[in-house]
N, C-alpha and C positions, 0 to 999 in steps of 0.2 A: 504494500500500500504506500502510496508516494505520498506524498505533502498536500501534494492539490487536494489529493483525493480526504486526505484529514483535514485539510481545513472546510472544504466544503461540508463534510460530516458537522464537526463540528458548530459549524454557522447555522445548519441547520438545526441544530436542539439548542442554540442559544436563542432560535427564530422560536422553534416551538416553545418555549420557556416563555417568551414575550407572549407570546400569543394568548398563551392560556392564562399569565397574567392580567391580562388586559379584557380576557373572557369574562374572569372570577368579577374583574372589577365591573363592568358592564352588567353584568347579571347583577349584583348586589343595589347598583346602583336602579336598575328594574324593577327589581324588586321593591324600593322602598318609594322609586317616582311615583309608578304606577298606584296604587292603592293612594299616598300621601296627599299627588295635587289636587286630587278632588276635594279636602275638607281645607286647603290652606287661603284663606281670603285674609282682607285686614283685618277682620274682628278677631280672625285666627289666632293672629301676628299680636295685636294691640288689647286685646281685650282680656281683662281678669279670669281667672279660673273659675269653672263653676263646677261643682265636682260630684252635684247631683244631676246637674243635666248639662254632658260637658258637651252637645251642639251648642250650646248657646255664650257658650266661655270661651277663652285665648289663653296663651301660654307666656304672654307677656310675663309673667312672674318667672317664671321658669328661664325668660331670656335675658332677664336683667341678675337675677342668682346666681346663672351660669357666667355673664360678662363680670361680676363682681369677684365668682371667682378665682376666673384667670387671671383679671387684675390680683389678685391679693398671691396667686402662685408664681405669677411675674416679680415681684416684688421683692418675697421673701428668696425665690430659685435663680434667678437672673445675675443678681451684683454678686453671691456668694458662688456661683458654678461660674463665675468666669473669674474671680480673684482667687481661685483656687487653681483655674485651670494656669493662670498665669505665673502664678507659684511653683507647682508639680514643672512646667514647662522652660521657663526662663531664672527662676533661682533655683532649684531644689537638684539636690547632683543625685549621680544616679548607682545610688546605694539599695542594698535589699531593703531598707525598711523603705524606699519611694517605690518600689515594684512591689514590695507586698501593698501599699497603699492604692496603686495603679491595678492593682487585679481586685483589691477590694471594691473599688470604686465601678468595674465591671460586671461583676458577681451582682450590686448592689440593683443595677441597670436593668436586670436581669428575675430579681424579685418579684414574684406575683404582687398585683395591687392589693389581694385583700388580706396577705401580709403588713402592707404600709397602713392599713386601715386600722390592724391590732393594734399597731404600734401607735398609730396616733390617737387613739380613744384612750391605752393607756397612760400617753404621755400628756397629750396634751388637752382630753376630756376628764380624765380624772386625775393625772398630779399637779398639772398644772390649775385643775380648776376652771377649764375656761367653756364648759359643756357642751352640750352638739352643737354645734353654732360654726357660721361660718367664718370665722376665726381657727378652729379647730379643724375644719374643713379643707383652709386653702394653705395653713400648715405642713397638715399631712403632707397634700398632694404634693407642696414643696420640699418635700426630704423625697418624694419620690422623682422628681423631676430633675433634681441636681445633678446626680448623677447622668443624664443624658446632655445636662450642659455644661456638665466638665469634661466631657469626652470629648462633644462636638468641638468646644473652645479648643481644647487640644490640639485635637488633629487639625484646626484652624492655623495655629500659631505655630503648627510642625512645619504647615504648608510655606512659612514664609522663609525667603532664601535668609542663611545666615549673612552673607553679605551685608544685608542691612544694619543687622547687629553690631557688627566687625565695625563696620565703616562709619559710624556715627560715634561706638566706642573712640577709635582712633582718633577722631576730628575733637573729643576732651567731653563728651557727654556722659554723664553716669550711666549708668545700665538702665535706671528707669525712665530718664530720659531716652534711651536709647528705644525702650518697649514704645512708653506712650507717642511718641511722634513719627518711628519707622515701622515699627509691631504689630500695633494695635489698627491701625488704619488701612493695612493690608490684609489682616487676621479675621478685621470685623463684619465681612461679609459672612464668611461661614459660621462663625459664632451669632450670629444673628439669626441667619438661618435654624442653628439647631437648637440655639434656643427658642424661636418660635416652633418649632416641629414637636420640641418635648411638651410646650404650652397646650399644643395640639392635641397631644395624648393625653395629656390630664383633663383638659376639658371633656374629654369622651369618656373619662371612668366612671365604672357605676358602685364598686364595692366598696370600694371604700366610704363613697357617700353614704351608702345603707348605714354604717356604724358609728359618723363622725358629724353627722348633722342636716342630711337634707331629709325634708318635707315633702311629702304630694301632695301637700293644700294648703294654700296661707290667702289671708284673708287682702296681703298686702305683700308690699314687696321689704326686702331687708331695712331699717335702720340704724342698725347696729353692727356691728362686727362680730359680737355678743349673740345676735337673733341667727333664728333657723331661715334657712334657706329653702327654695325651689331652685331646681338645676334640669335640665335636660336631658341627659340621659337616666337621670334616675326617673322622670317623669315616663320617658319612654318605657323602662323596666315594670314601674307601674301597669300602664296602661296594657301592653301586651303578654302580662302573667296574671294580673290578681283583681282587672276591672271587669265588672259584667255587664258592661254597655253594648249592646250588641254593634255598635261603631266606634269600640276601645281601640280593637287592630286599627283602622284607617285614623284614627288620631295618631295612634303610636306609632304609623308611618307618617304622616305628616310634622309630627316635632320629631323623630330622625332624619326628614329629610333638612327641615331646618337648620338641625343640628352638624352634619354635613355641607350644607351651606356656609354655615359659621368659620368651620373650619378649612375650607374650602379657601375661602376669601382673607382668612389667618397662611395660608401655606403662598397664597396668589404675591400677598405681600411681602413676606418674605423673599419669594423671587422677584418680585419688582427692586427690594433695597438691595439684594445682593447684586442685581442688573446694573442700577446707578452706580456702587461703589465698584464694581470692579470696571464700568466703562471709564470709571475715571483711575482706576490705577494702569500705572504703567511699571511694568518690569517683566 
């Protein structure tokens, strides 16, 4: 068998491989249109829950819970998964306790959600005191989200030529001078990117919110940090296991598909800011 003939082989099951990716996805995404856009109007969109007769309700609460709390998982996961990635990467020399840190940090990535969910009822619903609430809520999901934005930042910051480092050291600039003005500005594409990508996945987990603070009915939306939440995928959990509306499914496909929208338009922009910054870098 000559070359040709392998790589053609080959191209062929990396073809099939797409394909049937792109199958799975098409199907799923069928699945949830189909049934979904017939019940999504703006009272859909806009209007309070009503949970004795939910034709007549919206999931507005459910969409501002869930925006409130990415924001709060952005907040807490964000500035600590990249000052660590920049630590592990540009100070931290590379001794076994930084590589048992760096497998830890993988392992951790790697943990089922409704592991983080034990962990954050017992840390921070009951030692800390701060109860199911979405506080506790956007916690959690941010010990579980770190870990993908200390990887992505990584291998962000791997990506950038040492050259920059060298060349800025030599010219009299500290090393952090050297990060923040050569580093970080070539770096922050892909760390942007994968911090919103992990954003992504937390807003679409459901187990953990079973045990750490979300609600399937509130009369209102959050004002506290303190107060219980509506979130979206747990609404959807709801409605497609444990409602007996005979139009529970076509709701719980229409705030999935919402919910895919959301994140949709969360991954869209991402690629938009990683577009700008790297049309504007040069090297």
């Amino acid at each position: 068998m000559n070359d040709k003939i392998k790589e053609r082989i080959y191209l062929g099951i990396f073809r099939l491989c797409g394909i049937l990716s792109l199958l799975i996805l098409v199907s799923i995404l069928i699945f949830v249109i189909e049934p979904g856009i017939k019940v999504i109007d703006l009272n859909f969109i806009l209007g309070m829950w009503q949970t004795q007769d939910i034709t007549k309700g919206g999931i507005f609460p459910a969409i501002v819970g869930t925006f409130y709390l990415g924001i709060g998982v952005a907040v807490f996961s964000v500035p600590v998964g990249i000052c660590c990635a920049i630590y592990l990467n540009e100070y931290a020399r590379n001794t076994g306790l930084v590589r048992m840190i760096r497998l830890a940090i993988r392992n951790l990535a790697g943990v089922p959600s409704i592991v983080y969910g034990l962990f954050g009822f017992a840390v921070f619903v009951q030692f800390l005191h701060f109860g199911t609430s979405l506080l506790a809520a956007s916690l959690t999901l941010a010990a579980m989200t770190i870990p993908w934005v200390i990887t992505a930042s990584e291998e962000a910051l791997k990506g950038v030529p040492d050259g920059f480092r060298e060349g800025a050291i030599a010219l009299g600039a500290t090393r952090w001078q050297a990060i923040r003005t050569n580093v970080l500005p070539s770096a922050l594409p892909g760390m942007i990117t994968g911090s919103i990508i992990g954003l992504a996945r937390a807003m679409g987990e459901t187990a953990p919110l079973i045990i750490v603070g979300a609600t399937f009915y509130m009369r209102g939306i959050p004002d506290s940090p303190f107060d219980k939440f509506m979130a979206l995928p747990y609404h959807v959990f709801i409605l497609a296991t444990q409602h007996n509306h005979p139009l529970a499914e076509q709701y719980a496909a229409g705030t999935a598909l919402v919910l895919v929208l959301l994140i949709f338009l969360m991954a869209l922009a991402a690629m938009i800011v990683r577009y700008n910054f790297r049309r504007k870098r040069r090297w």
